[in-house]
N, C-alpha and C positions, 0 to 999 in steps of 0.2 A: 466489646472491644473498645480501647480507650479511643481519645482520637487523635496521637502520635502515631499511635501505630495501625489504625484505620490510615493516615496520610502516606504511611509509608508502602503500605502494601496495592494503595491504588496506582497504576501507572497511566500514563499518557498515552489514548490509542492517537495514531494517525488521525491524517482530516478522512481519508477515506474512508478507514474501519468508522469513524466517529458518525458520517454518512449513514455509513450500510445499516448500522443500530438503529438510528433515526429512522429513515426509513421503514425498515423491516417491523420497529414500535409502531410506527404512526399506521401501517400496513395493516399487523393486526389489531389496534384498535380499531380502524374502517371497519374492518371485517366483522368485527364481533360487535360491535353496534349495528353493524346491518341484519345482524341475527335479530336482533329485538332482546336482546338478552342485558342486564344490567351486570356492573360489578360487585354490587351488592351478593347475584345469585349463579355468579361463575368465579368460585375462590380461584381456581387454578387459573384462571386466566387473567387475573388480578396480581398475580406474583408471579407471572411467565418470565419477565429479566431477573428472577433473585431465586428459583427455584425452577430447576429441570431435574427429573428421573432421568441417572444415567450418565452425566455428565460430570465431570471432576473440574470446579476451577480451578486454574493456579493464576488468577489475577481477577480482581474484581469490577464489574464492569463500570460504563463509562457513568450510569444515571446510578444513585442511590439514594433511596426510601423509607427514611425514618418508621415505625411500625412501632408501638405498643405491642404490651403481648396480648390484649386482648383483642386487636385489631389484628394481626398475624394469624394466618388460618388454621396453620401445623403447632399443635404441641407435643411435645420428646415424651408426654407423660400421659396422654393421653390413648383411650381408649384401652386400658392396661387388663378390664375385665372387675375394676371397682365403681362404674358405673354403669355397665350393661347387667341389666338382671332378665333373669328368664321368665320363661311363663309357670304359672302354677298349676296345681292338678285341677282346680276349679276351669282355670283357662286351655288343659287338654282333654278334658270331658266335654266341655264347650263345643270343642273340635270335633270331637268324637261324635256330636249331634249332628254338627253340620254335614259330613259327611254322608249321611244319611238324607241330608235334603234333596231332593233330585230336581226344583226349581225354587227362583228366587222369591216365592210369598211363602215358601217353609223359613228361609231363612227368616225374613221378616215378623214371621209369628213365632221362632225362638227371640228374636233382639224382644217381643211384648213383653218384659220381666218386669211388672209392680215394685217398686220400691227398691230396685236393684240396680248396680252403678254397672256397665258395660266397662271392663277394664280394656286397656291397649290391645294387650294378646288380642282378647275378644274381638274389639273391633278388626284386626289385622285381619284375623282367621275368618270374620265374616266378610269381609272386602274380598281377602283369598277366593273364599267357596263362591260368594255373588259373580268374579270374574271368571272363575271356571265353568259357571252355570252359562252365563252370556254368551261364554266363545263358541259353547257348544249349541245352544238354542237361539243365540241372535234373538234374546227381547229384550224390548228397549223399558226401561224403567220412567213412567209417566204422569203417577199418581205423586200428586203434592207431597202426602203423606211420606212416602218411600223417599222421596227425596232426599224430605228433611232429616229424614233416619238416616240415610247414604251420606248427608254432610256433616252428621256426628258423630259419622263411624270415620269418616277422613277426620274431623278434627279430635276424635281419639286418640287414633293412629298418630296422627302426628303431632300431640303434644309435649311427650318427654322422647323427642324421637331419637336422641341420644343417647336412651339408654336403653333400644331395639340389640336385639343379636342382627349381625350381618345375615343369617338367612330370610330374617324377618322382614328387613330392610329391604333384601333384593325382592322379597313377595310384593311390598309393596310397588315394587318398580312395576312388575307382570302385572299388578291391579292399574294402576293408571294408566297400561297399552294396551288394556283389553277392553276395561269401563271405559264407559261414552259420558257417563253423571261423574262429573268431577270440577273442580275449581282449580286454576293455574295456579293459584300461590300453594297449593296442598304439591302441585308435580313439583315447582322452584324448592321447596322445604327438602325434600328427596331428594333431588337430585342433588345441592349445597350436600346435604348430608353422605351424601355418596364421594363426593369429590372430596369433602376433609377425610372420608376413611380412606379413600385411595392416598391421599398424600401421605398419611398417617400407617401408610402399609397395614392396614387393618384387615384387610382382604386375602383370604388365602385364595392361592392362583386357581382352583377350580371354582372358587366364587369369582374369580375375576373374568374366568372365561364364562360361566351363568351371565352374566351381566351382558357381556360382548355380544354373548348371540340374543340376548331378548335385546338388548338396543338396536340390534343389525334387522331382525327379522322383522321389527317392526319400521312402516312409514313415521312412527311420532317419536321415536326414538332421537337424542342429540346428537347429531353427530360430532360436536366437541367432546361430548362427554364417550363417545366412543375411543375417540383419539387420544383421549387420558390415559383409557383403558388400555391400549397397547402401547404406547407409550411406559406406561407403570408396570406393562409386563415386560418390556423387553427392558428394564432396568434392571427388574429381579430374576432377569435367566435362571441364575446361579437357584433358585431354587425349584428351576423345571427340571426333574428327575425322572425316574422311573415308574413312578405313580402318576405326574402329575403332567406326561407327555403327551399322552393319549389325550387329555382335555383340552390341552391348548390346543396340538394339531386337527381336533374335532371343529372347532371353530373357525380354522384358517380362512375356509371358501369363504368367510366374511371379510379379509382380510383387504383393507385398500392396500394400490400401489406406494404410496409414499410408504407404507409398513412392514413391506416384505422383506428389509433387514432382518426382521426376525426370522425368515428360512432358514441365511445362514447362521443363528444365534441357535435354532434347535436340530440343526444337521450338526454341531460341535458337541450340542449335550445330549445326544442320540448316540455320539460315539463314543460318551461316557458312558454310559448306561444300557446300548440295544439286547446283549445279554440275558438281563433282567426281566426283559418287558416278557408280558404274557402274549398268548393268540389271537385272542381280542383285541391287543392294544398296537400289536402289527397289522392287524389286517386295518384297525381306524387309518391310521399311521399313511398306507398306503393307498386307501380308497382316500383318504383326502388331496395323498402329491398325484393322483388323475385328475382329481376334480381340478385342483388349482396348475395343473401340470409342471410340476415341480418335478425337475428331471435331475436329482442329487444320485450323483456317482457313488459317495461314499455312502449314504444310506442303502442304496439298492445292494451294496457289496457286502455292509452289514447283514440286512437282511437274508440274503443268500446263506450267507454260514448260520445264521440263525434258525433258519429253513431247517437246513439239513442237520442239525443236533436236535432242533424240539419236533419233525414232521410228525411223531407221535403224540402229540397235544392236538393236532390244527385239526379240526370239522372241515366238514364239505364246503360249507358257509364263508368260514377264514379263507379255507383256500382259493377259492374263486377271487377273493377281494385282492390276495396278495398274489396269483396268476396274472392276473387282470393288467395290474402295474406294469408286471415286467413286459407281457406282451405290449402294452400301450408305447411303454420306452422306447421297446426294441433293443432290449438288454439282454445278452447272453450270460449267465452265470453258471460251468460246471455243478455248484453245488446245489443251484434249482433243480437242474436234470436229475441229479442223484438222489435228489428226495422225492421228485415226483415219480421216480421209477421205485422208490421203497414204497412208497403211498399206494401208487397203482397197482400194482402183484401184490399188497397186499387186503386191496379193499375193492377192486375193480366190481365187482360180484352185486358190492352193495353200492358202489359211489352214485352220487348225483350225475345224472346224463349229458347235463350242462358241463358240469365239472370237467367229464370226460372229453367232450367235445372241446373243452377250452384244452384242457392237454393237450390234443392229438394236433389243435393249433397249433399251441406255441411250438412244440416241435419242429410243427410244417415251416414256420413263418424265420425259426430260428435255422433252419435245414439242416434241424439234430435227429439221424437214425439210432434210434433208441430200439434195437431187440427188446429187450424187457416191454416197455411200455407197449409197443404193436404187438407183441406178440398176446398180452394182457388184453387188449384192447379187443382183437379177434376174436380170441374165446367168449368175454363176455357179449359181443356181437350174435354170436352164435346162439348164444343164450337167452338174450334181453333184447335182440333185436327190435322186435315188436311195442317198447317198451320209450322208443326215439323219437325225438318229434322231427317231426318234417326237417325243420331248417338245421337240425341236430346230424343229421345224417349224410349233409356235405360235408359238417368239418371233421365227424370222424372217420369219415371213405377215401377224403379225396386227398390225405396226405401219404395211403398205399400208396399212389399214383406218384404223386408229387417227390416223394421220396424213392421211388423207383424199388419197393420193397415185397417182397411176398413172404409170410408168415407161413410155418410148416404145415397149418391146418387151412391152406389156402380154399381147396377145394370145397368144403364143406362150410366156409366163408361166403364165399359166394354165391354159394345154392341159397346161404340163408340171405343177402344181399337182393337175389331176384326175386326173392318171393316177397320183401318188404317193399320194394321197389314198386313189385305190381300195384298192393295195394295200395298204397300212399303216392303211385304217380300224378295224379289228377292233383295234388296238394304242395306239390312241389313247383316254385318257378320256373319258368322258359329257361334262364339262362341256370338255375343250379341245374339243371335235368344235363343240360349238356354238357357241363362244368365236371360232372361226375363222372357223365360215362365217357368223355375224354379221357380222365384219369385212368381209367381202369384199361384202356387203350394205349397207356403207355405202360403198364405190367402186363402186356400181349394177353388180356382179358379182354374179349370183344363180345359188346354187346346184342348179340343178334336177337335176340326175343324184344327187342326194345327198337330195331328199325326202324320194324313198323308204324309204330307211333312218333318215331321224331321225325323222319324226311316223310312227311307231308304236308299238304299247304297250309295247314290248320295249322301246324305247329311252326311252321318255319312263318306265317303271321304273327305269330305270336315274336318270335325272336326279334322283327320288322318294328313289330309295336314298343319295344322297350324305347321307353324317351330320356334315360339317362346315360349320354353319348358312349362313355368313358363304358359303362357296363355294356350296353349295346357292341359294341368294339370289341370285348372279352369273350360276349358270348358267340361271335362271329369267328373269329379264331378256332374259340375251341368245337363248334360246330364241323370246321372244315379238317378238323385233326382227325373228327371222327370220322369222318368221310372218308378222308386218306387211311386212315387204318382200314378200315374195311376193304377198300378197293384193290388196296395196297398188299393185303397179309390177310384176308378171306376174301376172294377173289368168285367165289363159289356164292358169294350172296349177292342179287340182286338188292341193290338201292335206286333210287327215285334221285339220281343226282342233283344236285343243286350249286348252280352258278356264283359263284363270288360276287359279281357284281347286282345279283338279284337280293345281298344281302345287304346293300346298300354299300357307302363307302369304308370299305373294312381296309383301317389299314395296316400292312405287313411289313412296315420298312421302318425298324425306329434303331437308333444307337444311341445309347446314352452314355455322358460324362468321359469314360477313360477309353470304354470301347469305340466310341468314335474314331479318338486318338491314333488307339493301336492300329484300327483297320483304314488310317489314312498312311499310317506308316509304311503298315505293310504293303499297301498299295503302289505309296513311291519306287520301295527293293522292286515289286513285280515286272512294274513297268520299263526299270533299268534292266532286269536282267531279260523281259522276253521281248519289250515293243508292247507302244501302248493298242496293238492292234491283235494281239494275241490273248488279252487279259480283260475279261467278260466280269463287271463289276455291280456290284451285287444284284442277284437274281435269284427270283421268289419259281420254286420248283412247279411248273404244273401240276393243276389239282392237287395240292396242298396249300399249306400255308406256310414251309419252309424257306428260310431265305438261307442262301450263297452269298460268303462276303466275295470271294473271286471265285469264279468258273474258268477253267482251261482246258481246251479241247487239244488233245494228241492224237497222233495218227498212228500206223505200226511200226513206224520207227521211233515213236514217243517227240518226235517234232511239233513242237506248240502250232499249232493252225491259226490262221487269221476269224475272229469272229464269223466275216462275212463269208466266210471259205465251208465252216463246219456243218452247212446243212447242205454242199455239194458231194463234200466227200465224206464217205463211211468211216467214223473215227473207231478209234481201237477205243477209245477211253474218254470220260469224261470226269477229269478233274476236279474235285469240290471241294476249294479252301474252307473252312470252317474256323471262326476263332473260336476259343474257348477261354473262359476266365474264369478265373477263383470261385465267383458264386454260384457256378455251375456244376458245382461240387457238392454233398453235405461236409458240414464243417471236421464234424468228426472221424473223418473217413473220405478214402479218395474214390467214394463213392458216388456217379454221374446221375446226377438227378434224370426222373422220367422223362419230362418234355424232352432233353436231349439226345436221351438214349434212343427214344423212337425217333426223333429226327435222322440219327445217323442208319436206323435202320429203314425209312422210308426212302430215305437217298439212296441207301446201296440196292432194294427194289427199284428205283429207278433208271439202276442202272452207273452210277456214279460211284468214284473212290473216293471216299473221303479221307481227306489229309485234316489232319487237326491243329491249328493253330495257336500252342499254350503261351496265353498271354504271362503270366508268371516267368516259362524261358525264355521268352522273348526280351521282356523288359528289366525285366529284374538281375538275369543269370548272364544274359549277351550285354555286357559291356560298351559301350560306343554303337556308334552306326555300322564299323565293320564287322565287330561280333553279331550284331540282328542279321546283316548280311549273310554272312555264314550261318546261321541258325538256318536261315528258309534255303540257303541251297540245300543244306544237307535234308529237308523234308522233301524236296523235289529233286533231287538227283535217283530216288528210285522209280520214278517215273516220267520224266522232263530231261530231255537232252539239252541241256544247258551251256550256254560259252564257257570257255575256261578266263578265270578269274584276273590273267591278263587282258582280255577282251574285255571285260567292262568297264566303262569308263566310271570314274571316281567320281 
């Protein structure tokens, strides 16, 4: 460029920007002099204000730095493939010994060759074999001798080292992180030469991600010359495709925070390309956004339709890795269901157990009633029962329950259920043991052969002894669900009762986020329309574990009673408000999940009517405050003698 027109294209930054450049220079030069590193042996950081990957000037900055071209790091012509030469057949015969060595004094008595020059390859290929021998056996090289052999195979290596192939060059990277016999000016030689090919885009991106993870995994690794490394990748996006997606996202979990620009750089060119990719390259794909918990919408929605056009490609293996995600999300995708129910009917017989179990998960977790899949599920139960590991046998039993389902072959389900049960009970934890037969207690399956062994003191020790609160608390609950089932709907079986408070502090009384809300709302209406002295606010049902958002006691004329009145006088009825909300539902179906369904049916054993409370009509369908108004009279006008609607005060 002349220099008219170099003076015309510079402009004048402010005093601030003029600051912030100073600064931010004088910053990273601190910096990278505190590494111990010279300019000499960090090109890229030598040209940081005149060279960025990735960035477009449209003005030049404020300092500029005359350069020769032999002082300039980057040449347009270099690296073209007319001074990299390969190895020869002398030098993969070579190889071909080495492999053969199974420690490092074989190596050494192939390097004894009389009269013979050890060329580059050679040396590379025995530095190669010497570091893969070390990693695996840890011996330290001691002998004078070997040394001096080790320091003329580094100054082999690295004498014409510019005209190494990039694979050769990254070998030698793994040889200086794994050797302990080494000289620092041989790693500065490498690594300079690493960073002109990086700038020189010499590197295709699966060699660029080789580098990333042997830098990353090792402590002796640069971390500047990592930061080049993603840096130079996320320049050349445009050439991470469909081949070459799988490799980068492979390395991500090494990925710092200042770099995870590049997420949304390969969620863009994921949705050029998701299509294309193979099984392998989605299930990488996916087992790396858990690791690094990369929760991208539009990948998971790709994947989903991908799911479901290739589920005839994917292994046991793939699939667990791309199950895995979605559950981890908590992503619902129609088109996952639909292929994991073509998957399951048609492979259940042979799938992975895990697999299975991870299925009957997500389902549970997503509260999708899937016929196809349960009913799959059951048969090969029946079947392969025996076949389940312990902790495998909660997640495939207990989402009958949870989903409030019973499969046509129920009967002969179950027989097979009790007999594995027997055996494998001693192998099971306190709290799945009653996690399970809860469940089975909300599809009025009641476990009576198994009593005997839970209400005792042995075992109800055991549930005392868990020390992780939150589980402890679970398994408390659903101990007492069981209990009420039994009491409640086989009345004919003696149990060993056991007291709520004997299982420590179990507590019964939780609302969350919106139900709080509704059941503060609806408390206001109650109290306007009966007196806050007729309206019994929330109460946990004896001997169970069920809770009442409002209780309302009527008499035979269906006149609300005063709390303190209803255990004078013999009431006709006892009123059981109940909210119900959306997730009490499975999604696909206005189908009432288990825990619920036995609640309404333990209450009406109790003795109570249950009135249902749908939060959906309430909030969403009744309009204003007078619409929710009218909503709850009309659920209580078949039972509640109510003032007429000029009586209440507004």
């Amino acid at each position: 460029m002349s220099q008219p027109a170099l003076r015309t294209c510079v402009r004048t930054f402010s005093r601030s920007m003029r600051q912030k450049l100073l600064e931010s220079t004088s910053t990273a030069a601190m910096r990278h002099s505190s590494r111990g590193c010279s300019s000499k042996n960090s090109v890229l950081t030598q040209t940081a204000l005149l060279l960025q990957d990735g960035l477009e000037f449209h003005e030049l900055p404020m300092v500029i730095r005359r350069m020769t071209a032999a002082e300039f790091p980057f040449s347009s012509m270099a690296y073209t493939g007319a001074e990299v030469h390969k190895a020869t057949d002398q030098d993969e015969a070579f190889r071909s010994q080495l492999r053969d060595c199974i420690h490092a004094q074989q190596v050494f008595h192939l390097l004894e060759v009389p009269g013979e020059k050890v060329t580059q390859y050679s040396a590379v290929f025995a530095l190669q074999r010497m570091a893969q021998l070390q990693e695996h056996s840890a011996t330290d090289i001691e002998s004078f001798l070997q040394k001096a052999i080790l320091r003329e195979l580094w100054e082999t290596a690295t004498s014409d080292i510019h005209g190494l192939t990039s694979e050769a060059l990254i070998s030698l990277v793994r040889c200086y992180l794994s050797l302990t016999s080494y000289n620092q000016k041989y790693v500065d030689c490498i690594n300079e030469e690493v960073e002109r090919r990086i700038g020189d885009a010499t590197f295709a991106v699966p060699e660029l991600c080789a580098l990333v993870e042997l830098l990353s995994v090792s402590p002796q690794g640069s971390q500047d010359l990592i930061d080049n490394l993603w840096v130079h990748l996320g320049s050349r996006y445009k050439e991470i495709d469909h081949e070459t997606v799988p490799e980068v996202y492979r390395v991500l979990e090494y990925v710092t925070p200042q770099h995870k620009y590049l997420l949304r750089v390969l969620d863009h060119q994921l949705r050029n390309c998701w299509w294309k990719l193979q099984s392998s390259d989605v299930a990488t794909v996916m087992k790396t956004m858990v690791l690094i918990n990369r929760h991208s919408i539009s990948t998971l929605t790709s994947f989903g339709k991908w799911l479901f056009m290739n589920i005839h490609d994917v292994n046991d293996s793939e699939l667990k890795s791309i199950l895995a995600a979605y559950t981890h999300f908590h992503y619902s995708d129609p088109n996952i269901t639909k292929a994991l129910e073509r998957y399951v009917k048609a492979k259940v017989l042979h799938m992975d157990k895990t697999l299975v179990a991870m299925v009957m998960d997500h389902c549970a977790s997503r509260r999708y009633l899937s016929p196809i899949i349960f009913n799959a599920v059951a048969r090969d139960f029946q079947t392969n029962g025996h076949k389940y590991e312990p902790h495998e046998i909660l997640y495939v039993l207990r989402p009958f329950g949870q989903l409030n389902y019973l499969p046509p072959n129920a009967t002969g389900l179950f027989l097979k259920v009790e007999d594995v049960l027997q055996q494998k009970f001693s192998q099971l934890n306190a709290a799945a043991i009653v996690e399970l037969l809860a469940s089975f207690v909300c599809i009025e399956r009641f476990p009576i052969n198994f009593v005997s062994k839970v209400f005792t003191p042995h075992f109800l020790a055991r549930i005392t002894a868990i020390t992780d609160e939150k589980l402890k608390q679970k398994a408390g609950r659903h101990l007492l669900e069981l209990q009420a089932g039994i009491i409640l709907e086989f009345p004919k079986q003696s149990i060993q009762y056991v007291d709520r408070d004997s299982l420590g502090p179990i507590s019964l009384i939780w609302f969350e986020g919106r139900r709080f809300k509704f059941h503060q709302e609806v408390g206001h209406i109650l109290v306007d329309l009966l007196g806050p002295e007729c309206v019994n606010n929330i109460v946990v049902v004896k001997n169970t574990p069920h809770l009442i958002d409002y209780e309302i006691t009527v008499d035979t004329d269906r006149c609300a009673i005063p709390t303190k009145m209803s255990e004078e006088i013999t009431p006709n009825h006892k009123l059981a408000l109940v909210s119900v909300m959306p997730e009490h539902y499975c999604v696909n179906t206005r189908h009432l999940l288990g825990e619920y369904a036995m609640k309404k049916r333990h209450l009406a054993k109790r003795g109570y009517t249950v009135i249902e409370m749908q939060y959906e009509d309430f909030v969403w369908k009744s309009k204003g405050q007078d619409g929710r108004l009218q909503y709850l009279r009309q659920l209580l006008k078949p039972y509640v003698q109510l003032p007429s609607a000029t009586e209440v005060e507004p």
